[in-house]
C-alpha positions in Angstrom: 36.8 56.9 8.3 35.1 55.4 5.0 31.2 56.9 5.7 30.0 53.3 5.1 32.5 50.9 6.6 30.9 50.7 10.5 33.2 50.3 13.4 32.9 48.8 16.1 35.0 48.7 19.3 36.2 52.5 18.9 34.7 54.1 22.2 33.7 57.9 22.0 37.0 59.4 23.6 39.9 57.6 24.0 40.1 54.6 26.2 42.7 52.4 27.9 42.5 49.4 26.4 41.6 47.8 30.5 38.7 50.2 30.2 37.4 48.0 27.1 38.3 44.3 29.1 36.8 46.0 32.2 33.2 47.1 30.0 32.9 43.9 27.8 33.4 42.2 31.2 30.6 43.9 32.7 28.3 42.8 29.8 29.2 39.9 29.4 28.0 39.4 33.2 25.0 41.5 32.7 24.0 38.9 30.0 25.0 35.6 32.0 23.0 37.0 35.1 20.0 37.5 33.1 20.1 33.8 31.6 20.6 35.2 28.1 24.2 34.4 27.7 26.1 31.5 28.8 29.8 32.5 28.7 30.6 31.5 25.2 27.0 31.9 23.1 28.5 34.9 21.3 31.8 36.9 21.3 30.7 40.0 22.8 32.3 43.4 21.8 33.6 46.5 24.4 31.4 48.8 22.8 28.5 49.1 20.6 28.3 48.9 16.6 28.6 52.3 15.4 26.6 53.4 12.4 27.6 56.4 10.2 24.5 59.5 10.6 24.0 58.4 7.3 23.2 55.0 7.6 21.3 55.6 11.0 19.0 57.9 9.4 18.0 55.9 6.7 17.2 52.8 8.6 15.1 55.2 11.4 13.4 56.4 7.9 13.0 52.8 6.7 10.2 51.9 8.6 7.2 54.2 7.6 8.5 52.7 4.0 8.0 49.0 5.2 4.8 50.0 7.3 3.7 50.9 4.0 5.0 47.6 2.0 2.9 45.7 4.7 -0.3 47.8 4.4 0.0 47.7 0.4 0.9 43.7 0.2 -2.3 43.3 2.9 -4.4 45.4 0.6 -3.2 42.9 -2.3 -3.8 39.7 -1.1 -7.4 40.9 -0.3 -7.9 42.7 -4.4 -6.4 39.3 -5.6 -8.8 37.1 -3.9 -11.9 39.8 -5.0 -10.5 39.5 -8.4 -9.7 43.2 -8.4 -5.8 42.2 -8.8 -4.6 39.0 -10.3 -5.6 35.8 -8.6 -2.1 34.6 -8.8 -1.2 36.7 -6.4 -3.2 35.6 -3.4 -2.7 31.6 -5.0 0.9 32.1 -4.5 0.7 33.5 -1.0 -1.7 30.7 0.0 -0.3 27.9 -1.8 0.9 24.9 0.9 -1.3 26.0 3.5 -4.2 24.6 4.9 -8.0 25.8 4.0 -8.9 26.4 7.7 -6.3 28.4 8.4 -6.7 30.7 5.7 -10.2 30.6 6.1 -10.2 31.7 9.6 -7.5 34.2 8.6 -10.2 36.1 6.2 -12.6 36.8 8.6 -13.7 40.3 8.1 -12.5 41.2 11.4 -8.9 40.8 10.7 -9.0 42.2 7.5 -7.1 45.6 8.8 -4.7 43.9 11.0 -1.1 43.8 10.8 2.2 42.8 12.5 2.8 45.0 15.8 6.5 44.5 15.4 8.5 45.0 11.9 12.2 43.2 11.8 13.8 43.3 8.6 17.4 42.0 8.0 19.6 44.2 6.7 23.1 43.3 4.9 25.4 46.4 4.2 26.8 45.8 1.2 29.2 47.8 -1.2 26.2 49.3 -2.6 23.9 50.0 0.5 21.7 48.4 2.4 19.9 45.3 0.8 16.7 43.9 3.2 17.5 40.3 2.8 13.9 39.3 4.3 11.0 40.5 6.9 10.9 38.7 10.1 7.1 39.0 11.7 7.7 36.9 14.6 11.1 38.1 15.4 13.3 36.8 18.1 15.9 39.2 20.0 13.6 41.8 21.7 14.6 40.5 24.9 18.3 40.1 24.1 18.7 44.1 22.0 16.9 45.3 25.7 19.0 43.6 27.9 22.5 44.7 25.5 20.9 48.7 25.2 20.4 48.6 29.2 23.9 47.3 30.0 25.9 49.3 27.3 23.7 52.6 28.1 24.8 52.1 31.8 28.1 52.3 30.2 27.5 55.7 29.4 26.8 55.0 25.5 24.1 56.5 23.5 22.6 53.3 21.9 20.1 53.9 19.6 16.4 53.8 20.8 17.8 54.3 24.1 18.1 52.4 27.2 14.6 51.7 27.7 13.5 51.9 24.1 12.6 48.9 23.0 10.2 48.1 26.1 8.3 51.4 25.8 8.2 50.5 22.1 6.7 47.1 22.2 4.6 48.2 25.4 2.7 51.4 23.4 2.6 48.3 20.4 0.6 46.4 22.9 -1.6 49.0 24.1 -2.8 50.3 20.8 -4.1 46.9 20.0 -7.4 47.2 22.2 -9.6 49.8 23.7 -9.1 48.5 27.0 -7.2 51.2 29.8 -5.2 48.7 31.0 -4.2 45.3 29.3 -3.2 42.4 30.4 -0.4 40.4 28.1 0.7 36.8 27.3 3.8 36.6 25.8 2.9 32.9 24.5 6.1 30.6 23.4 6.2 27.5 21.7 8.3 24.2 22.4 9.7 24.9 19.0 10.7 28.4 20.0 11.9 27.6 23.8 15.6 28.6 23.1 13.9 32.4 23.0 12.0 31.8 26.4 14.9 33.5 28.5 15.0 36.7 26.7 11.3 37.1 27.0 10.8 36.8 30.3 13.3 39.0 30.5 11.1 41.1 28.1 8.2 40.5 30.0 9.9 41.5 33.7 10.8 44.7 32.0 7.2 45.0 31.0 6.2 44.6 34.4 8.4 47.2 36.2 7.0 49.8 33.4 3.3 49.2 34.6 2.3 46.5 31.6 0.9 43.2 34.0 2.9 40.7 31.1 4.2 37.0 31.5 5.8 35.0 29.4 4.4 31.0 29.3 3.7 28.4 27.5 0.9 27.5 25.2 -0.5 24.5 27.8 -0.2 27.8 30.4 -2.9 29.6 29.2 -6.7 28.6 30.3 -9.4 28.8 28.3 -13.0 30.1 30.1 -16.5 31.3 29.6 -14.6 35.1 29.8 -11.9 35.0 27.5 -8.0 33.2 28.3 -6.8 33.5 31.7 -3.2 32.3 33.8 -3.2 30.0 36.4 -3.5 32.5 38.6 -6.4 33.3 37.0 -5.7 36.6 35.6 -7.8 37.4 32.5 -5.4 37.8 29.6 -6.1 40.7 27.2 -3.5 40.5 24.6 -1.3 37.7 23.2 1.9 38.6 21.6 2.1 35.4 19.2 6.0 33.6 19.2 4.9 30.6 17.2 5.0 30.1 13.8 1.6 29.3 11.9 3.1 25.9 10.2 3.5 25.2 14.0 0.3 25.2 15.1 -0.6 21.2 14.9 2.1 20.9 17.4 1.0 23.7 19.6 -1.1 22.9 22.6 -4.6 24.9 22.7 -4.2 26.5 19.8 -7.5 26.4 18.7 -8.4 27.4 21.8 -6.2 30.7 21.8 -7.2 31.2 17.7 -10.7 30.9 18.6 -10.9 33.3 21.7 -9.0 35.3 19.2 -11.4 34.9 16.4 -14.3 36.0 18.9 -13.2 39.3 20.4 -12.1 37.7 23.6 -8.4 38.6 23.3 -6.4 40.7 20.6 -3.5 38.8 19.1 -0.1 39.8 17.1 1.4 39.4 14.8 -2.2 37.7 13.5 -2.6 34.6 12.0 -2.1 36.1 8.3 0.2 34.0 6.7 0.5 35.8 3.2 2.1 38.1 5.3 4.7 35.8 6.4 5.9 34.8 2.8 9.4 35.7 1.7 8.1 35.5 -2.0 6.1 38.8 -1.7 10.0 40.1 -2.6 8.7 38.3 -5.8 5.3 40.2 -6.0 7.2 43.7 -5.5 9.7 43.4 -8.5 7.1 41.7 -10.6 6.2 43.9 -13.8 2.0 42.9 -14.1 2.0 44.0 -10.4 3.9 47.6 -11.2 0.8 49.6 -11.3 -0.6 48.7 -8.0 2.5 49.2 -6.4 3.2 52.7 -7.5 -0.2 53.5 -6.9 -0.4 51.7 -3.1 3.4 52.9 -1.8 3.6 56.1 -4.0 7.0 56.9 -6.1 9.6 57.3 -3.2 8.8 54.4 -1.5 7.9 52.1 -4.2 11.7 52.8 -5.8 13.5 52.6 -2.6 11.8 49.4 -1.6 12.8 47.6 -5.2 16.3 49.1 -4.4 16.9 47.9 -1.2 14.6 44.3 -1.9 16.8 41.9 -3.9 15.1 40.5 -7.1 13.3 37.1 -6.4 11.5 35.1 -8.0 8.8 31.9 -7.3 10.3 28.7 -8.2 7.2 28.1 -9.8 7.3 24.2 -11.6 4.6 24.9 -14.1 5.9 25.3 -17.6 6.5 29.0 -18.6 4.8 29.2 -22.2 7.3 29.5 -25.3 6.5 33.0 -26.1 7.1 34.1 -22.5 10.0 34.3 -19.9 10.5 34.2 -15.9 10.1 37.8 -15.6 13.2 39.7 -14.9 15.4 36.7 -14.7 18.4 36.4 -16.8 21.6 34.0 -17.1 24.8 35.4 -18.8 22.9 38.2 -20.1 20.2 35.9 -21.8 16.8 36.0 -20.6 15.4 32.9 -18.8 12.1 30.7 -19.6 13.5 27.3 -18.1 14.7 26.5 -14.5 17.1 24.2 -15.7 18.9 27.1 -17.5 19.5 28.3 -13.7 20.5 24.8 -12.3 22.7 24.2 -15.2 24.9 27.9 -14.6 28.4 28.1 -13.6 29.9 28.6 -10.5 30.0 32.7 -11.5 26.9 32.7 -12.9 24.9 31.4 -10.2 24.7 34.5 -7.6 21.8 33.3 -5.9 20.1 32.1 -2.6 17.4 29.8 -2.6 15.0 29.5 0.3 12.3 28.3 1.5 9.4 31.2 1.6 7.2 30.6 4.6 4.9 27.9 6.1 8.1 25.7 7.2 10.5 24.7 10.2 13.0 25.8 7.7 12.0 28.9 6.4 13.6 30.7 9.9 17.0 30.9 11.4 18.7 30.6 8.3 17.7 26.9 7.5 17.0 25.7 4.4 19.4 28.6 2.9 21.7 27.5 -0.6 23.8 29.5 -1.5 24.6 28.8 -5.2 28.1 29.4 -5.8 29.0 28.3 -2.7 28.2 24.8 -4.0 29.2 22.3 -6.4 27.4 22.4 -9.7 25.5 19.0 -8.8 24.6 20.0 -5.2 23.5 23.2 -7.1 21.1 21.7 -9.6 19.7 19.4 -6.9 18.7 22.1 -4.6 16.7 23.6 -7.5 14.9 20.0 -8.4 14.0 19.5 -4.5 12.9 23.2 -4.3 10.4 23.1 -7.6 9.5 19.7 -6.2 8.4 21.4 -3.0 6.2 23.8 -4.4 3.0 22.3 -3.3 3.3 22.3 0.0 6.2 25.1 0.5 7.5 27.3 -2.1 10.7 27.8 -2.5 12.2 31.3 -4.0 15.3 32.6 -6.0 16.7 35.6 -5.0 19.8 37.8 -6.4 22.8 37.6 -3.8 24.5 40.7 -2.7 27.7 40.0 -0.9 28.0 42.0 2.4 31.1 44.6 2.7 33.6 44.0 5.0 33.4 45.8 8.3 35.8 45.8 11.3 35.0 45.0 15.0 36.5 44.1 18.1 35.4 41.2 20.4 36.6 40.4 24.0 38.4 36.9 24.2 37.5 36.1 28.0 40.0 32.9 27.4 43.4 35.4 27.4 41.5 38.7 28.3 42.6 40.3 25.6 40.3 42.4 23.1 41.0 41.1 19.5 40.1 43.0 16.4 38.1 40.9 13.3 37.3 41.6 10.0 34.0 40.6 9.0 30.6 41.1 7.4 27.4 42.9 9.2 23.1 42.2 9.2 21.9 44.6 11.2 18.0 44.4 12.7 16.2 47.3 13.2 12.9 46.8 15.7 10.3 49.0 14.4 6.8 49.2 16.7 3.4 49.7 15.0 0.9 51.9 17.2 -1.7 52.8 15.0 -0.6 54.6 11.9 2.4 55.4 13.7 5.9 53.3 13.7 9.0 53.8 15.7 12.6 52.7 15.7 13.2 50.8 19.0 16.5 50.0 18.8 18.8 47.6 16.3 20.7 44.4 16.7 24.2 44.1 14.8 25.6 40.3 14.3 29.0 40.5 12.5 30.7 37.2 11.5 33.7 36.0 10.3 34.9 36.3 6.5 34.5 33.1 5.9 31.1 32.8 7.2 28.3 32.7 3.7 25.4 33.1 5.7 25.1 36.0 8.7 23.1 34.8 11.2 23.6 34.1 15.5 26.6 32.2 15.9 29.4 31.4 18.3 32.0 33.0 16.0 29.2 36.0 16.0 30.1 39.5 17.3 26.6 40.6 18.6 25.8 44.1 20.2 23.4 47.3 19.9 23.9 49.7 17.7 25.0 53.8 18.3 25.8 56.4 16.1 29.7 57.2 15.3 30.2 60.6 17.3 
């Protein structure tokens, strides 16, 4: 088997192929009956993705690496805004969002604290792994649990293990306070509702390993003289944050949870750092004034793996670039670039890129707001680049380099003619890494493999979705 081509559907010895109907049935029911699937949300494969030794261990080492990127873009945005690293920096990372939040999101309190959980996406692609973007405020804890548990109970070695991604997020939660025992709010927007089922389920797993959790709403949460509390009137220690800041005018009581937050009443993450949210630090990383404080911040090793596996990108930035310079980095048929319209004016080969939305937007997540250049016609083309530099303002947009993901094969169960049917398609795999401290574990990883003809990888009915295990 090629080392880098991941297959899934090929059990550990050999199976009948009822044995595979019989276990994708049994998932398949295992997700229904905890509310995370309804029948037809996913295709759902006999068996988990399997990952070469290879490939496993260099996603379980890729997350002191990003543990690091976090820590060094943190440490960044603070030089920048001291002066003792260019003010662009922090301007681009702030720009579009409003003065009280980043305000509040200075206070010297904060100033050390990062995300508890790291997701990034990961596309294999003919050349590796490429980290398409960091997800702070990820969905599909719940949903990776619930798949480990049922395919472990299938006698498969999934990595992280059965119960790995609730220990990790529960040591995550109990690092974040000196308090013996905490108490946690696993708080959900009406933006994010569609992930309320699979935190519960998170947060009934929580429960049965001694970690007092719920899952609620924003207007479930009471606000007292103590510190937050539940209707029940449980004191709350610790609120594990599944909203997204540009949410946060549409979010009951948030000022209410931000300021208990901001007085020591509760601890919160991911915190309310949005520079730490921004797709465009890709841009900072790759950006050549910047070299010297990233070699010197993530150290050789990780500094040259990181710009391997994070694609160039650049800020679609609408202020004119000066005639002696260039967009750093950027070229277009071999020529370098000092003029966006040179990008919007490419050919359909020439224009390998993704344009997105950084951060600070309802559609910066999920794969929204996502061109794909040569996937369009050239007009369609040049006018996602106007509306992005027009956007800059308020949200940023970014250019980044497309890598095409390798095909891979996997197997789904068809519960229509009960037959399992093999599919060719293309693979973003999700590691869940847990931040205690200084230390950060792999949890477990989510594979979504879709069809061929599918540009974008992302959740999808067309979707094969499982947990990961190694190839034996």
């Amino acid at each position: 088997m090629d080392r880098t081509t991941a297959l899934a559907g090929h059990p550990p010895t050999e199976a009948l192929p009822d044995t595979h109907r019989e276990h994708s049935r049994l998932v398949r029911s295992r997700l229904v009956e905890a509310g995370l699937h309804d029948g037809a949300t996913w295709r759902v494969s006999p068996t988990p993705f399997l990952l070469a030794p290879a490939d496993l261990a260099a996603i379980e080492s890729l997350g002191r690496h990003l543990l690091r990127f976090t820590q060094a873009l943190n440490r960044l945005y603070y030089d920048s805004i001291r002066g003792a690293q260019p003010r662009w920096a922090a301007d681009y990372l702030d720009q579009g969002k409003p003065s009280d939040l980043i305000d509040d999101a200075r206070a010297s309190r904060f100033k050390a604290a990062l995300p508890g959980v790291i997701r990034p996406d990961l596309i294999l692609t003919e050349d590796g792994f490429m980290i398409s973007e960091l997800d702070s405020v990820p969905g599909g804890m719940g949903l990776t649990d619930c798949m480990a548990q049922a395919y472990a109970d299938l006698g498969w070695a999934v990595t992280g293990g059965r119960n790995g991604m609730v220990e990790g997020f529960a040591r995550m939660i109990r690092s974040l306070g000196p308090e013996t025992k905490a108490s946690l709010a696993i708080v959900v927007s009406d933006e994010a509702r569609d992930y309320r089922p699979e935190m519960r389920w998170l947060a009934a797993r929580l429960r049965e390993g001694g970690l007092p959790a719920e899952t609620v709403s924003p207007d479930d949460v009471l606000f007292t003289e103590e510190g937050l509390a539940l209707g029940s009137g449980e004191r709350i220690t610790t609120l594990y944050r599944f909203f997204e800041l540009f949410d946060l005018k549409n979010i009951p009581k948030a000022d209410l949870l931000l300021y208990a937050v901001k007085k020591g009443r509760a601890a919160m993450t991911p915190p309310a750092k949005p520079w730490l949210e921004e797709k465009l630090a890709f841009a900072l990383l790759h950006h050549p004034a910047l070299e010297p404080f990233w070699s010197s911040e993530l150290g050789a090793d990780t500094f040259a793996l990181l710009r391997q596996w994070m694609p160039r990108t650049w800020i679609l930035d609408p202020h004119p670039v000066p005639p002696h310079a260039v967009i750093p980095g950027l070229t277009a048929d071999g020529r370098s670039v000092s003029d966006w319209k040179t990008i919007a004016g490419l050919g359909q080969k020439g224009r390998r890129f993704a344009l997105k939305p950084s951060g600070f937007s309802e559609l910066a997540w999920g794969s929204r707001g996502v061109s794909v250049g040569h996937d369009l016609p050239q007009k369609e083309w040049a006018a996602a680049i106007d509306a992005g530099l027009a956007s800059f303002p308020k949200v940023p947009y970014i250019l980044q380099e497309f890598r095409k993901g390798r095909r891979v094969a996997a197997h789904y169960h068809d519960p229509v003619t009960d037959e399992i049917v093999p599919m060719q398609g293309r693979v973003r795999l999700s590691p869940y890494y847990f931040v205690a401290g200084e230390t950060v574990e792999l949890a477990g990883i989510l594979a979504t493999v879709c069809p061929l003809d599918k540009k974008l990888i992302h959740g999808m009915t067309d979707a094969v979705m499982a947990p990961c295990a190694v190839q034996p």
